[in-house]
N, C-alpha and C positions, 0 to 999 in steps of 0.2 A: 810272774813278771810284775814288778812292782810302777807303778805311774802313781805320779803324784799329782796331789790338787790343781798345781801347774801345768799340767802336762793337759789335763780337760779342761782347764779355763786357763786362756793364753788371751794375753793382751795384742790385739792387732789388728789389721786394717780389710775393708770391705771389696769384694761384695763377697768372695768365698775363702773358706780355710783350705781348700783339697787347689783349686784351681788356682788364687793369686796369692796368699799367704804361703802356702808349699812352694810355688816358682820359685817364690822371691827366696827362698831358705833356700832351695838347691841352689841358683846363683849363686849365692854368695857362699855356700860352699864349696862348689866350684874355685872361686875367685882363693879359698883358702887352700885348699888343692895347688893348684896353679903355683900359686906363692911358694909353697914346699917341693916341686919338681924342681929338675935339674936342668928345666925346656926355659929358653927362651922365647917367649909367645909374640905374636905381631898382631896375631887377631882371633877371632871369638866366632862359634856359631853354635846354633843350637835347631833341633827339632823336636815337636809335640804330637804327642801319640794319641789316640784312644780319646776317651773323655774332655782331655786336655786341646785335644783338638779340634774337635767338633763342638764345643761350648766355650771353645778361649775367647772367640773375640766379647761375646755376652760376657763373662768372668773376667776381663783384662787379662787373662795369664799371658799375652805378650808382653802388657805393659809390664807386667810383673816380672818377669824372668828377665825383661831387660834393663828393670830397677836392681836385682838382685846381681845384674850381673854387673853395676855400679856400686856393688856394696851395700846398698838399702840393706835394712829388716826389717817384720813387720811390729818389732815392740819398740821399737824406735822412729818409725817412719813419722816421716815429715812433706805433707803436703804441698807446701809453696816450693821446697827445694824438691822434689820432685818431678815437678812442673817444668824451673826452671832445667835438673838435668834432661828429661827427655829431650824438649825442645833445642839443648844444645848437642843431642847425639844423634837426634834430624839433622841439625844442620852438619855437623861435620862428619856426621858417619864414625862415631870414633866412640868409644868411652875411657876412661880415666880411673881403674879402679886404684886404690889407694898400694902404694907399694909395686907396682905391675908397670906403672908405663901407659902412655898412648897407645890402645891395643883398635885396631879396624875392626868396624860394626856397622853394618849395615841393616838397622832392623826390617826392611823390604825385603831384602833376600838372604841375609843370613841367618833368618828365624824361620824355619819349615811348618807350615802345618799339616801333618803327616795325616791324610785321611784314610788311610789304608787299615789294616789288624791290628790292632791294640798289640805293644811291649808284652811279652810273656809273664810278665810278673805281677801288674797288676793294670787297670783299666788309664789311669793317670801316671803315664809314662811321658819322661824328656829324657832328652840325650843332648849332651854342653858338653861343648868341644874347641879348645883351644891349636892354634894354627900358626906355622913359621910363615916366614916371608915371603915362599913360593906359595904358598896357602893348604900346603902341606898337615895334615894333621898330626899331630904331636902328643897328646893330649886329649883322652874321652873317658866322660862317667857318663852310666845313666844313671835316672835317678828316677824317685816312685814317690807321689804324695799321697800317700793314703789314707787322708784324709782330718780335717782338726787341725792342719798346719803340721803333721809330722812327715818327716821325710826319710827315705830310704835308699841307701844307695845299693845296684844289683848286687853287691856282696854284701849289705848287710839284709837286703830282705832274702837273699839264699840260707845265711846260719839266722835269721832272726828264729824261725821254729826252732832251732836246735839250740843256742845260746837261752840258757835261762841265770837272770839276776841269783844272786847269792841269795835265796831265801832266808835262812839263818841270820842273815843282818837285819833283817825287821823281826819285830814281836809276834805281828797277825798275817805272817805272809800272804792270807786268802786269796786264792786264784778261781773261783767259784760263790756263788749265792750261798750254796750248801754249807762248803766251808765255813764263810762267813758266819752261819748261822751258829754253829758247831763250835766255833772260837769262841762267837760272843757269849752263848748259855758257857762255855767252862769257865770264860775271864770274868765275868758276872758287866761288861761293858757294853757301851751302845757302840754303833757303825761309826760314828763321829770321834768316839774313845779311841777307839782303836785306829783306826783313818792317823789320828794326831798322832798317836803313837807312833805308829810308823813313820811319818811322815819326820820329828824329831829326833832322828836317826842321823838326819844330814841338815836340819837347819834348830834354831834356838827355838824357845815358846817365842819371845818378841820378834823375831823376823817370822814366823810362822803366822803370826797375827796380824802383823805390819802387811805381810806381802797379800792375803785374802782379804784386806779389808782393803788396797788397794784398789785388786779385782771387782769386788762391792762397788767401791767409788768411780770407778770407769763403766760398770755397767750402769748405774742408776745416771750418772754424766748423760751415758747413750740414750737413756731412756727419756730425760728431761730435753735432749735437744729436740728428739724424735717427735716428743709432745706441741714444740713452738716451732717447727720449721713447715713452710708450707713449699709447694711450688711441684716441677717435675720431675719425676727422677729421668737419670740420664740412659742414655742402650737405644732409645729409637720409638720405644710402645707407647710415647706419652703417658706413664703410668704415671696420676696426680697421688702425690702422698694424702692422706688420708686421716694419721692420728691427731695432729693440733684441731681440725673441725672436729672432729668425732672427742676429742678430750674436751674442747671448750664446750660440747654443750651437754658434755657430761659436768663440767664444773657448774655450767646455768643451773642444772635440775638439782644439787646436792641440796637434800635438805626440804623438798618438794615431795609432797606423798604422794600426787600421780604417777611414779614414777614405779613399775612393776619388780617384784623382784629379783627378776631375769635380766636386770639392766647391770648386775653385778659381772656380769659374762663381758659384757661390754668393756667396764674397766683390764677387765686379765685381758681381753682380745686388745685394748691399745695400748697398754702398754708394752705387748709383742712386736703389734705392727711399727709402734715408735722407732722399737730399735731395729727392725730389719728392713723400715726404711731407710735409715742411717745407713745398712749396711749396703743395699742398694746402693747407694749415692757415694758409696768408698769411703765412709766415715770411718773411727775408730771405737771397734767392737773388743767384744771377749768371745772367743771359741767355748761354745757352752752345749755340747760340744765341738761344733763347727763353727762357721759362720750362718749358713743357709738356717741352722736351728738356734742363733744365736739371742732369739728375742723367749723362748718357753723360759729357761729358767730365772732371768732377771724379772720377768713379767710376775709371775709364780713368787718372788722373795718379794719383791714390789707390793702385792695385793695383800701378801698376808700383814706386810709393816703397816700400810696405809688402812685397811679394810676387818682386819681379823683382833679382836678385843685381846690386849696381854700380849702382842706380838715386841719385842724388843728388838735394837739393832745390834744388841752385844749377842744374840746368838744367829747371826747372819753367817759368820762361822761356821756353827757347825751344821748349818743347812747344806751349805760350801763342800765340807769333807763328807757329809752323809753323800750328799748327789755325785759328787767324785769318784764313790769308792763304788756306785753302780755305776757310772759310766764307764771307769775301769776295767768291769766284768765284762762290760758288753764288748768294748772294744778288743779285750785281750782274746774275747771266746768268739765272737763273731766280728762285725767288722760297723767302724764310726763313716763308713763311705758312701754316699749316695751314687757314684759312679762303680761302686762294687756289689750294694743291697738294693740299691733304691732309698725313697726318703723313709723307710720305716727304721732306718740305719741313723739317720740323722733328725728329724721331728720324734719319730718314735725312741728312739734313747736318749733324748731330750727329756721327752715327756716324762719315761721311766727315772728318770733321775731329780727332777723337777717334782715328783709326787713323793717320790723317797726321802728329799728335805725338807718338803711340808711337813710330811707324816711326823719323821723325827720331833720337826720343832714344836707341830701340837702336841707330843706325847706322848708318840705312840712306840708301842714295844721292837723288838729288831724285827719280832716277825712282821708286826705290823706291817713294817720301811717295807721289809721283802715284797710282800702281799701287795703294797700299793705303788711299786716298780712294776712290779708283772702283770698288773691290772693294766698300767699306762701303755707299755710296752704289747701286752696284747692286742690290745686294740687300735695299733696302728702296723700289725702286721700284713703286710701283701701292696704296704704303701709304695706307688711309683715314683722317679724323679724326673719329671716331666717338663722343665721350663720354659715357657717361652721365648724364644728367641735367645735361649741359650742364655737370659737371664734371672739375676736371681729375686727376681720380683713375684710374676704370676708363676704357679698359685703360692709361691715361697711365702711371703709377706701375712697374707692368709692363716695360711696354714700353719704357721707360729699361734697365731690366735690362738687357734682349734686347738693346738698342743698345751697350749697353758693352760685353756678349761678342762680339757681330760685330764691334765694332770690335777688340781685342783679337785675335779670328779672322782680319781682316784684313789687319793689321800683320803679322801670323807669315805667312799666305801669301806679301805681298809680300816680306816679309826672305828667304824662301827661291827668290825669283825674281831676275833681274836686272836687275829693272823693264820689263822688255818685255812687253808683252800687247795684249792684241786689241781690246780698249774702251776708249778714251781717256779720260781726267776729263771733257773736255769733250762727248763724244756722252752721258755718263751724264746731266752738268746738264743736258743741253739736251733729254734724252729724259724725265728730271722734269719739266720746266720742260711741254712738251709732252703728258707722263701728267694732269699737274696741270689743263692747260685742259680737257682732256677728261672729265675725271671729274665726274660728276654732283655740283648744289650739297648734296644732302640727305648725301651723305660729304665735306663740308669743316667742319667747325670749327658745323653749324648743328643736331647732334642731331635730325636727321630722316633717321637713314635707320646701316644698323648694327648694331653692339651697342647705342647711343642707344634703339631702340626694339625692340629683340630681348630685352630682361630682362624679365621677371615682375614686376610691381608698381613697376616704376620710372619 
């Protein structure tokens, strides 16, 4: 199954990819559905299953699914006119999606959150439903976000295992670590080689370059606001952001030799936190691969530009397609969902992919990349998703940090090996992918069970 660079880093809005990003895409798929029946709709309703419902209000996936069901998306979203529509669909109960008409909307009662058995398909399930004049229903999808902002509707996540892309249309089809390895020793290329190759099958070199340095330019955006914004974030926990103190009095010390070598940790842990405070607060993030793990890889490209001697920003690139083409694997072979694995799904295939563009960009050979994937990913196996209050703050924010330094710890392991080791990329995904069925649902993504319910007054 071929995914592209895009496909793991997506431009779009906070606080999660699975929770408020996926709503707002099925709305408005919905909205494009709708358009193409032969029903004349009067009005709209919707319920949230699973994950989606026991962590929505923390996530917005109300607010979200009733922006999406305005037409919003999240690589275009617009904050002030978002504002303004909610407030006008308080008041009159109604939205207005483009082509459709005055359709009745009552987000108090026509939005369900369904606490009962999770959708059979996957943990992050809704069901949007459009409705005649007697309030008749006329019109139902459900739909699956799982997880990064991709969405599935019940009949595409039923043939998704059995639909496979036209292999043959790409060069390196690799659906495997193994693979990978196996293409790149016969093509004599690196993961990034090949990543591009493929990848120019459906776009030009100058839009291929144009659109990831875009990605670049809104992640480091996230990161530079993250850096000067002070105040609280929003959800209820009074959680004080934290990276502009912790970055200005990393700028006081530069250059000061009291300052211990260990204080290099410090930079990769803020410039994570920067951005997942942003993400916290509903700013505009890059899915890297989620939102919840949105801060490891930009942290990670961030440290090596600023901090690592001979770093350039003309191969930001191919850090970009290396860490894509293992996020890829993870996602295709086990899963990018913290409401499906837990966070070792989402920090941990972060990490693994975040160490795998370091590795590249210092040098290091394919096995290397492999080697210092499976190191990152290792070691965040059996990780829970635990939020509190069903926000993506504690220990979310954090634990970005943490991801960026393992991955960083990674890379240097595997540079100092010759890519030989004992754990394959592939037994790591698949030993996630298998940690993840196992793990009880009260530690995935549903704040029952944790630090979700282990805090004092929260």
């Amino acid at each position: 199954m071929f995914l592209s660079v895009f496909d793991m880093f997506k431009v779009g809005v906070g606080p999660s990819s699975s929770h408020t990003m996926g709503p707002m895409v099925a709305g408005a798929r919905f909205l494009d559905l709708l358009r193409e029946s032969p029903f004349h709709a009067a009005g709209l309703k919707g319920s949230l299953h699973g994950s989606l419902a026991f962590t929505g209000v923390g996530h917005a996936t109300d607010r979200a699914t009733i922006l999406g069901l305005c037409g919003f998306l999240p690589d275009t979203y617009d904050a002030a006119k978002a504002e303004e529509a909610l407030a006008a669909i308080r008041a009159t109960k109604t939205v207005e999606p483009e082509g459709l008409g005055t359709l009745a909307f009552d987000p108090d009662s026509d939005l369900i959150f369904d606490y009962g058995p999770p959708l059979k398909g996957h943990a992050n399930g809704m069901i949007l439903m459009a409705t005649d004049a007697q309030g008749d229903v006329i019109l139902q999808e459900t739909y699956y976000s799982i997880g990064g902002g991709f969405v599935l509707s019940e009949k595409e996540m039923n043939t998704e295992a059995t639909t496979d892309d036209n292999a043959s249309e790409y060069p390196y089809p690799f659906e495997s670590a193994n693979m990978m390895l196996e293409m790149a020793a016969k093509s004599g290329k690196s993961i990034a080689e090949m990543k591009r190759a493929n990848e120019l099958v459906h776009r030009s070199h100058a839009e291929l370059d144009y659109d990831m340095e875009r990605i670049w330019q809104v992640m480091n955006d996230c990161i530079n606001r993250g850096l000067v914004t002070d105040g609280i974030l929003p959800g209820g926990l009074s959680v004080r952001r934290r990276a502009k103190k912790i970055n200005d009095a990393l700028e006081a010390e530069r250059g000061v030799n009291i300052s211990a070598p260990h204080i290099i940790n410090d930079w990769m842990s803020v410039y994570a936190m920067a951005v997942n405070e942003e993400n916290a607060a509903g700013g505009q993030v890059v899915t890297a691969p989620t939102n919840g793990a949105a801060g490891v890889v930009p942290a990670v490209i961030r440290y090596w530009l600023d901090h690592v001697p001979g770093a350039t920003l003309s191969r930001v690139g191919e850090f970009l397609l290396t860490a894509a083409a293992i996020g890829g694997l993870v996602k295709h072979n086990a899963s990018i969902s913290g409401a499906e694995c837990g966070c070792q799904a989402e920090v941990g295939s972060a990490a693994a992919m975040a160490a795998a563009g370091l590795c590249a960009v210092m040098g290091g050979t394919v096995e290397q990349v492999e080697n210092a994937a499976e190191i990152a990913l290792e070691h965040h196996l059996g990780m829970t998703c635990d939020p509190v209050k069903g926000l993506v703050q504690v220990p979310c924010i954090e634990r970005n940090g943490l991801g960026a330094i393992k991955a960083v710890s990674a890379a240097s392991l595997a540079l100092r090996g010759d890519g030989q080791h004992f754990v394959p990329l592939d037994s790591a995904i698949e030993t996630m992918r298998q940690t993840g069925m196992d793990m009880h649902e009260k530690y995935k993504e549903t704040s029952l069970g944790g630090l979700a319910v282990n805090i004092p007054n929260c």
